[in-house]
C-alpha positions, 0 to 999 in steps of 0.5 A: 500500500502507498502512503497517503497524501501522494499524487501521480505528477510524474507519468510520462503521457507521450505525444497526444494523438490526432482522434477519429470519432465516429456517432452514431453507429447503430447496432441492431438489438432485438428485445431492447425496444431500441437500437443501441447507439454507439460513439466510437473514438481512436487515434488516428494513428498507432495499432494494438490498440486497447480498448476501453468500453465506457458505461455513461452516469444515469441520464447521460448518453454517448455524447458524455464524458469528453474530458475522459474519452478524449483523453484517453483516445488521443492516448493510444486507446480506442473508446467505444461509449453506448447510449444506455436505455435510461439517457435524456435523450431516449426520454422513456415514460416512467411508467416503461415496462423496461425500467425495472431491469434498466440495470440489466439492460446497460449490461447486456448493452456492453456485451453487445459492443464487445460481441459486434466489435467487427462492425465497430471497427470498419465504422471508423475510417482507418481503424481495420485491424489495429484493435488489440482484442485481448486488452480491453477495459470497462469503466464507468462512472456512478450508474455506469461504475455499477454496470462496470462492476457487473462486468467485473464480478459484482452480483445485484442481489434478489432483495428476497432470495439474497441471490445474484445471478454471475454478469461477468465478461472474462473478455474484460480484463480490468476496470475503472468505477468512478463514483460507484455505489456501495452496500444496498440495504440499511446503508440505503435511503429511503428514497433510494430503497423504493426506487432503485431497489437494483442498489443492492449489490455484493463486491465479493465475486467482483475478481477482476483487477479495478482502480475505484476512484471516490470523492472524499466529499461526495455525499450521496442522497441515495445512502445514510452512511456519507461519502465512505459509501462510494469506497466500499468497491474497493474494500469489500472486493477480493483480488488486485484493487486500488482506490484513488480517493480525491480531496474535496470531490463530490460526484462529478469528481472535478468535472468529468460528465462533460465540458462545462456541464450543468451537474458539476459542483465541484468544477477542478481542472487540476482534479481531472487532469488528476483522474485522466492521468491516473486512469491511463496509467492504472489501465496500461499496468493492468491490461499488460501494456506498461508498468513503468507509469504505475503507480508514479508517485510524488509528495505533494505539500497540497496533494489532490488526493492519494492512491491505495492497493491491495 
């Protein structure tokens, strides 16, 4: 384990590439009510290019998250975001039969990327044959960090039978949840018990290496228990993890949604930057790429946060 109060300052990023980014691209789905739409970003030069899948916040969509995604894309990775069932722009009815297993849904709905990444690939111009299939990563973040966590290992449990049934993707071999929820039950509000009674996770079987990134001052409605809640993936899951805490975070963890976008109330440059950094780095030392930028650490007399592992 590092010592707290460090930050990564020193990671050697390379030389920016030129992005391609291509939306919507359209992947058929029967018995979704909806075609799953799709962004696809890669540089524009380089090959074996990891992949990253990345599972947008709850009402988001694949236009989200640029800070990340472009990033990481002029950064040698390929970034393919779907369009969840729950996003503004779909705009379903409350009342929609589907949403009692919307968690379901996004899901399966990266499943679905990763089984059509033929198609994916030919609908970037020049991305043929440069994809490295056995480095791919998901990431999330909040709603998103829970779909990633299913991926990983994570079990939603029957809140009657304590059941939960296996998601996991061996074709994932590592993750980022950002802003993810923790236990369910007592640890719930009330609001969040009869609303969102899929919040009922276990981290037990969640196996697969993952970075959890947490806000020290994200202090979610949805639970009783404060801003200690989002670091429960990293504590109560087996195997490789590490958790990046950031001082004075809420959920938007600096401003990582969007560029300039209304939910963030804890606008930090220098917080994103921190978490574009450290996200790079934690997913080239876990998919095998390089091991010399993780973790790349310095004392800081006013650190943004600090690193753990286990």
């Amino acid at each position: 384990m590092t010592a707290s109060g460090t930050v990564i300052t020193d990671v050697d990023l390379g030389v920016s590439a030129p992005v391609v980014s291509v939306k919507p691209v359209v992947l058929p789905a029967p018995g979704r009510g909806e075609d799953l739409r799709v962004r696809v970003s890669a540089p524009a030069t380089g090959d074996a290019l990891p992949i990253i899948v990345f599972s947008h916040g709850f009402g988001s969509s694949l236009d989200g998250y640029g800070p990340l995604a472009d990033f990481w894309a002029a950064h040698g990775f390929v970034v393919i975001q779907p369009t969840h069932l729950d996003s503004r722009t779909l705009n379903l009815a409350p009342g929609d039969p589907r949403t009692p297993r919307i968690w379901r849904f996004r899901v399966e709905d990266v499943k679905r990327v990763l089984d059509q990444l033929d198609f994916l690939e030919t609908s970037v111009p020049g991305l043929g044959g440069r994809l490295d299939r056995n480095r791919i990563a998901a990431a999330g973040h909040s709603f998103g960090g829970q779909t990633t966590g299913n991926l990983l290992g994570l079990r939603v449990l029957d809140p009657e039978t304590g059941e939960g049934e296996d998601l996991s993707d061996p074709r994932i071999k590592a993750g980022v949840l950002l802003a993810t929820a923790g236990t369910g039950g007592a640890d719930l509000s009330p609001f969040a018990a009869e609303h969102f009674p899929f919040m009922n996770p276990s981290f037990t079987d969640m196996t697969t290496p993952a970075l959890v990134v947490a806000g020290d001052r994200d202090d979610s409605p949805l639970t009783t228990r404060g801003p200690d809640w989002m670091a429960d993936p990293y504590f109560l899951s087996p195997g490789a993890k590490s958790l990046l805490t950031l001082f004075g975070a809420e959920h938007s963890l600096g401003g990582i949604p969007g560029y300039e976008v209304k939910e963030t109330t804890d606008e930090h440059p220098g917080r994103v930057a921190l978490i574009q950094r450290a996200t790079w780095a934690y997913l080239r030392h876990a998919l095998g790429i390089e091991d010399a930028g993780w973790p790349a650490l310095l004392e800081s007399e006013n650190p943004l946060g600090r690193i753990e592992s286990k």
